[in-house]
C-alpha positions, 0 to 999 in steps of 0.5 A, a space after each residue: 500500500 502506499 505510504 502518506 508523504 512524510 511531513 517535512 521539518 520547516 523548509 526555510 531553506 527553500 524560501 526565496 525573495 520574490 517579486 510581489 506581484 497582483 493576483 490578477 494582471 493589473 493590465 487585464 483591461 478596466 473592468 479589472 482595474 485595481 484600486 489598492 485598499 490598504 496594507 501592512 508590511 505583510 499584507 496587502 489588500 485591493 479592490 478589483 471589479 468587485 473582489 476583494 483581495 488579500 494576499 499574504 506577503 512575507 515570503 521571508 518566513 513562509 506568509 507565517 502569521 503575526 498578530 499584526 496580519 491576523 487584525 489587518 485581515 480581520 478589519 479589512 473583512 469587516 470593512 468589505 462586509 459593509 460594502 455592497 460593491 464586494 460580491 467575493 474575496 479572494 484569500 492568497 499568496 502575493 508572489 507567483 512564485 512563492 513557495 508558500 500560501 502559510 505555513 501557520 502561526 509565526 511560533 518564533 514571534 510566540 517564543 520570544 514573547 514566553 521567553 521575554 516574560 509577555 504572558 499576554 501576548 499569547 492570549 491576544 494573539 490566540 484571542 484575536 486569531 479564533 476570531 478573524 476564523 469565526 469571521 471568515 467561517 461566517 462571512 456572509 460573501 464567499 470567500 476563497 482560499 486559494 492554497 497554491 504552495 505549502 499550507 500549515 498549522 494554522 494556515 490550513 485554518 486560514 483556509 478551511 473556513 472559507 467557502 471555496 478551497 482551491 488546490 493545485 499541484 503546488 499545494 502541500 498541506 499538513 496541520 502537525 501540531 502535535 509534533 511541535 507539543 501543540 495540537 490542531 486548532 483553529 477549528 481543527 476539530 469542526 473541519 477534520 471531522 467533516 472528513 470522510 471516515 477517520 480520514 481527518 482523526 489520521 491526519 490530525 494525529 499524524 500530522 500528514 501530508 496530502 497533495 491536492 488530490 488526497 485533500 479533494 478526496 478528503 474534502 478539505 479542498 472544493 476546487 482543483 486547478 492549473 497553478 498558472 491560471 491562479 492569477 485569473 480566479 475569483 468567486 464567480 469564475 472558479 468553474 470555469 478553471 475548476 479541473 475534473 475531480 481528481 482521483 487519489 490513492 488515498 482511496 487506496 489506504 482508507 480501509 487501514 485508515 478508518 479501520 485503525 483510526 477509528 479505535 477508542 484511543 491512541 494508545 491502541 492506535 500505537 497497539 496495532 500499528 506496532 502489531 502490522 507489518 507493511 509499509 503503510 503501517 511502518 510509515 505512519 508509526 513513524 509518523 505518530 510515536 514521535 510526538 508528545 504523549 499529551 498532545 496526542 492525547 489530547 487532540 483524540 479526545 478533542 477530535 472525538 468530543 468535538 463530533 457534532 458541536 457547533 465551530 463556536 464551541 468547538 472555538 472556545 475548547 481550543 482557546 482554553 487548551 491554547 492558554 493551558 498549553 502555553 503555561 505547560 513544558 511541551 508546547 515550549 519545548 517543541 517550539 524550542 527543538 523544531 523552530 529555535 535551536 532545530 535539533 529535533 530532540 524535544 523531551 516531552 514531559 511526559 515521554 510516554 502514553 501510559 503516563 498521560 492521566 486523565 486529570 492531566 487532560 481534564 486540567 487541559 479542558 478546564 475553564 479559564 478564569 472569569 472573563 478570559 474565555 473565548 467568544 466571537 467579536 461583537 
């Protein structure tokens, strides 16, 4: 059977500078003439015959979100919602040739601000990111994300709200959290679920990464297209660039998947994993076991309670386990050994499944002081 692709360390090394270009040739003819709305240093927002446009513009670090992007974007959706010229927005990258549409959350900006004493800046930043998700989930215009390039963590987030979700062979996407003593956020749990099957729990867990094909099989993409035609997308124009569905070998390996993924808790997952022979069981124990226990644990238990629950409160579960984490040792560590020092080496604490109590998860889910939960912008 085939083996799902092996997720990568961040691949700064691939990132070029690139020559900020329009989403759409700024000499299409008038009715596209682009009238630029705003921008911050990395994201850049215009207007063109009635799409809006948001293109994500810091190649230098994969379009990693700071708190700074995420309330740039998040004022200019407010701002369009109240202007009937918008019919649709368009989410993407600035470059052509980037390499990424966002690899996540900027975790180094995180780090440097545990490290620095700025407790705060993890609650505002979380606090601020869930609410520019519920706005693009609940945005009354469709907006489409067009994943060209590498797609992570939370900038798998980014795009899973949105109505339209477009592919191309370029897409590369993975929400590995657990490997850095993080888990999926951002709404994980309401998106994965809707999966096929255990398809979205083996992604989560695992953290794989599929190709546009697998995503479509998966339904976390709507679309398919060539990556040069990008540029020429909007809402209204997406069929008529939209490939035919694609066929997947995830097809090929759902059976193992829905079998094994679908059983009561991780540690049996890593039971029957570590009982098979065969090239899709080795590669996804590999996959899996390195990962922090709690983590691990945590997200199944989130991704099985979650099944069913609205996006907002599936939202406030995942603010209170971001807050708890980041007063935790993991989610330090995996930032530190993956992101700052890059040795690879994180001791999880614990180090093992067995050890992972349901008081330790249960203090993960527990309500946050008065006043400090998460609800949606008035």
């Amino acid at each position: 059977m085939p083996a799902p692709n092996r997720f990568p360390g961040k691949p700064q090394r691939l990132v070029k500078t690139v020559k900020n270009v329009p989403i759409r040739p700024a000499n299409s003819g008038s009715v596209n003439t682009e009238r630029l709305m705003s921008s911050t240093s990395h994201v850049e927002f215009s207007l063109r015959a009635g799409t809006g446009e948001i293109r994500l513009n810091r190649p230098e670090e994969l379009n990693a979100l700071t708190l700074e992007m995420v309330e740039a974007i998040d004022r200019q959706l407010a701002e369009w919602a109240a202007d009937p010229k918008v019919t649709g927005i368009v989410l993407g990258k600035a470059g052509s040739s980037g390499e990424a549409f966002c690899a996540g959350v900027d975790q180094r900006a995180l780090y440097q601000a545990l490290q620095a004493g700025d407790r705060e800046y993890g609650a505002v930043f979380y606090r601020r990111f869930y609410q520019l998700l519920y706005r693009i989930a609940t945005y009354k215009r469709p907006i489409m994300a067009v994943m060209d390039g590498i797609t992570m963590g939370g900038g798998v987030a980014l795009a899973a709200h949105c109505r339209i979700r477009v592919g191309t062979r370029n897409t590369y996407l993975a929400f590995a959290d657990c490997r850095v003593g993080y888990f999926p956020d951002g709404g994980a749990a309401a998106f994965f679920n809707k999966c096929p099957g255990e398809i979205g729990m083996f992604m989560a867990l695992t953290g794989v990464a599929l190709r546009a094909r697998g995503l479509f099989r998966a339904g976390l993409i709507t679309h398919m297209v060539p990556e040069k035609q990008v540029a020429l997308l909007t809402p209204l124009l997406i069929n008529e660039f939209a490939l035919p569905p694609p066929v997947s070998t995830l097809a090929d390996i759902e059976g193992h998947i829905n079998q094994t993924f679908g059983l009561g808790s991780v540690a049996e997952i890593q039971g029957v994993l570590a009982a098979r022979s065969g090239e899709w069981a080795k590669a996804t124990r590999e996959q899996l076991n390195p990962q922090s226990p709690t983590s691990l644990a945590l997200t199944y238990r989130h991704m099985r309670s979650a099944k069913g629950q609205p996006l907002e409160t599936v939202l406030k579960t995942d603010y209170r386990l971001s807050q708890h984490l980041i007063d935790g040792h993991d989610f330090r560590e995996g930032i530190r050994a993956f992101v700052i020092d890059r040795d690879e080496k994180p001791n999880w604490q614990p180090g093992a499944m067995r050890d992972v109590t349901d008081a330790a998860l249960d203090a993960l889910f527990a309500p946050l002081d008065r006043g400090m939960e998460w609800e949606p912008a008035a």
